[in-house]
Phi, psi and omega in degrees: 000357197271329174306324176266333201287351180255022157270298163334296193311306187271304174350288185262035170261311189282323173249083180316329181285339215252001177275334172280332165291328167282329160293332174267319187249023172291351176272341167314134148313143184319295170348270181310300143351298169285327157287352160239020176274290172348288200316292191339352178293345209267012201252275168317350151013293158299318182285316190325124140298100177313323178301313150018301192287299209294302171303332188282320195260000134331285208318295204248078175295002176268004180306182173233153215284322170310318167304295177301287188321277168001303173304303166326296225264328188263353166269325180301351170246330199253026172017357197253139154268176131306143136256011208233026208215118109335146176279074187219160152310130197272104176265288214309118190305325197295335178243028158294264210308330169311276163358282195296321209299327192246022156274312180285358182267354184277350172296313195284276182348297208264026171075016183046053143251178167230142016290139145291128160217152181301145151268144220290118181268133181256125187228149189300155170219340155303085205215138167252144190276024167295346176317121177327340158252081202296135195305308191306325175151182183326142086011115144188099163355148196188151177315293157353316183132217265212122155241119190270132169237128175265167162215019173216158194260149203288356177260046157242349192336305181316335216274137200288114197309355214267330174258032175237130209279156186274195191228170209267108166281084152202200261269326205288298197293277172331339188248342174292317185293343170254022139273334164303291190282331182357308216264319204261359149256116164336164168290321192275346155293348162293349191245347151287301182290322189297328176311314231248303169288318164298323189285320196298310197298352184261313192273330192226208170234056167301331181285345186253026172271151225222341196201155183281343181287321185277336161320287220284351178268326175293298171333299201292314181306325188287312170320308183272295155353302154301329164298297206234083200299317172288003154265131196274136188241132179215134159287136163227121166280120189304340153325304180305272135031274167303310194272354157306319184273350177259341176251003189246343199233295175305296175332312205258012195193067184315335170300321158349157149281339184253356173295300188326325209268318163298319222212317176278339190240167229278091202308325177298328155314309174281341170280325147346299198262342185250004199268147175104358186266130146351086184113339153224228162258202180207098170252032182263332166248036183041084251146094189125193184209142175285088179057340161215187198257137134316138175234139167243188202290341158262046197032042166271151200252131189238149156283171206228144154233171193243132216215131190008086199019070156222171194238095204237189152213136155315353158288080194297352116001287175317109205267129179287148188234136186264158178299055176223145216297002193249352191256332164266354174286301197320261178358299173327307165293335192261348161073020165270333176226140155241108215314144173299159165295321183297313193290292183307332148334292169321302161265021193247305215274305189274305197280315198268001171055039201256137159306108169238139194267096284179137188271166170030268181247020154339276209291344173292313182257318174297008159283292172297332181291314176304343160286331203255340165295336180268341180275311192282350169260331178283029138278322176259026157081024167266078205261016178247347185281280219327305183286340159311294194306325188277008157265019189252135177300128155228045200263016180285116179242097190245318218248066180222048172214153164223142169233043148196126199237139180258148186230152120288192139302327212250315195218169193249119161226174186252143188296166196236174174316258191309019169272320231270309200284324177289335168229062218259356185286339190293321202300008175282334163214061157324290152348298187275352178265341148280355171285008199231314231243113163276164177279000143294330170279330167301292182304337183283350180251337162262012178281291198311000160263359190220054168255338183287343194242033176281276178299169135241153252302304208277347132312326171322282211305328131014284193280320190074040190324146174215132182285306192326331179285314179294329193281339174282337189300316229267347188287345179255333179269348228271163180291150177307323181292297196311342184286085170263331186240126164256052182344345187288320213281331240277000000 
């Protein structure tokens, strides 16, 4: 164990917080663990904005009023969203492994009544679809490594997902993308996805989408379903959201505390108070974007600075859009600019008091921002907003362990979506297998896979990091439960 343990080790030397969460719950069972990291939303309570509810169904008017009222009533004792979700098809283990912890939290969530519901992920979608969790199509773990089925051709790879139109999933569009894909899948995994796109296409309403971002929440939802049938899963890309609360909450209303905060002080204060933090900017190595992303003329996502109350890019293509809230709604609207990790934060985190629950590195950034946010309204003289906010939890973490693995003799890898649908009957005991398993023993095998996405440069080199190296590390340690696909027998 001393060979992997010193991927843990500097992992949690760079992220202290997430080093006080392994001390008070490594001995904790997955299980047990994930049920008092969840609980913890109840800790904001008091702060939760109930209008909350009120932004959802603006946002997704296609919700049903049962669904919401539920929704109402289990955030008002329990406050959490997810936060640990990318807007994609759910491939990636973290957030496979993300998913089951709050499928298995959800009778507690929804108050051991039914309906069942998740608690709701808000997931990012100001992306490009080149993003590491890709974006692009399916997943699926292999002796080999990682097999990708695109469903886009490599000249869209750049394009920022919030603008890419959706697709007709049917017979003509499925047999081209499985010709596409040919060389890099068997006939008989081609013949499993093809199945798998013909059942979404039939089965849900993916085809009445309007967009490619909303396929994927239709998707995901069709997806989860087959895992957990008695649970409601519903993706909100948190984008939407935000930009629901700035032209329907901000706009109409200057009183706000975050209008005031935005708009009333002093812009230089404000590059002042978030630079250098993760998720806003840097300007001393020009690095990050001043509260939202640019789009340019190929619907590539540019960073924005802000240069005599304006929202400008080095792109002179970009036309600046100024700082004031109806020139930036305009814009907004206009599919030119899209929110930063810092805007949605502000208003899901600051103004709605909502727990977010949250991956890795979460815990890293969301905490100064929310400190420093709290600092700049108690500067402008709002010290009862100043003080809400620096009582809002922000230590939410769920989503840092992976428990499911495809094996060799030789090497461990962690499963991807579509491994997941092929064995989606194991997942029936899931449960008794966190219940077996501690979260010390979970973490010592997944920091060598997600350490790379941690560290900097000089722990890689430090180590001589490899992902080819770690799945072989971690293959002798790894627990027996966790071994869902056995690549030996196969």
């Amino acid at each position: 164990m001393d060979t992997i343990s010193i991927y843990s080790n500097i992992i949690l030397e760079r992220r202290p917080l997430l080093k006080t969460i392994l001390q008070q719950f490594g001995d904790f069972s997955i299980w047990d663990a994930t049920n008092e990291l969840l609980t913890k939303g109840k800790k904001n309570k008091n702060l939760y904005n109930p209008d909350f509810i009120q932004l959802v169904k603006i946002a997704f008017p296609y919700l049903d009023k049962d669904y919401l009222k539920k929704l109402d009533i289990c955030l008002r004792e329990n406050p959490l969203v997810s936060t640990a979700d990318h807007q994609c098809p759910i491939n990636h283990p973290v957030y496979i492994n993300s998913n089951i912890q709050l499928s298995l939290f959800t009778k507690s969530f929804s108050l051991n009544k039914k309906p069942y519901i998740m608690p709701p992920i808000l997931s990012f979608s100001s992306l490009p679809l080149n993003n590491t969790a890709y974006i692009r199509g399916l997943l699926m773990a292999s002796p080999k490594g990682e097999k990708r089925f695109s469903f886009f051709g490599s000249s869209m790879r750049h394009a920022a997902l919030p603008l890419v139109k959706a697709f007709c999933f049917d017979k003509k569009t499925i047999k081209s993308w499985l010709k596409a894909n040919q060389n890099i899948f068997s006939n008989h995994e081609l013949d499993f996805i093809s199945s798998l796109l013909k059942k979404v296409s039939t089965d849900s309403s993916i085809n009445k989408c309007t967009s490619y971002s909303e396929q994927i929440s239709v998707w995901n939802k069709w997806l989860w379903s087959n895992f957990f049938p008695d649970y409601r899963m519903e993706f909100f890309p948190i984008d939407i959201l935000s930009q629901t609360f700035f032209s329907h909450y901000l706009l109409n209303d200057q009183q706000l505390p975050l209008y005031k905060f935005l708009f009333e002080w002093s812009t230089d204060k404000i590059i002042e108070l978030f630079n250098g933090i993760y998720g806003c900017w840097n300007i001393e190595n020009s690095k990050g974007t001043f509260f939202f992303w640019g789009i340019d003329e190929k619907k590539r996502m540019i960073p924005l600075k802000f240069v005599n109350n304006h929202l400008i890019s080095d792109d002179t293509k970009f036309s600046p859009v100024e700082w004031k809230l109806s020139s930036i709604n305009q814009a907004w609207n206009d599919n030119r600019i899209i929110p930063s990790l810092l805007t949605n934060y502000l208003v899901i985190a600051g103004h709605y008091g909502l727990f977010c629950s949250g991956a890795f590195n979460q815990i890293g950034y969301l905490q100064p921002m929310m400190k420093q946010y709290a600092h700049g309204l108690k500067i402008i003289g709002l010290y009862k907003e100043s003080e809400r906010v620096k009582k809002i939890a922000v230590d939410g973490i769920h989503a840092f362990l992976y428990f499911l693995f495809g094996v060799t003799k030789d090497v461990a890898i962690p499963l991807c979506g579509l491994n997941i649908l092929q064995e989606k009957s194991k997942l029936k005991r899931i449960e008794e297998i966190l219940k077996k398993i501690t979260v010390n023993e979970g973490f010592m095998i997944t920091a060598p896979l997600t350490f790379s996405y941690i560290v900097n440069k000089a722990d890689l080199q430090k180590v001589r990091f490899s992902f080819e190296k770690s799945i072989r590390e971690i293959r002798p340690y790894l627990p027996s439960q966790f071994i869902i696909q056995d690549w030996q027998t196969s």
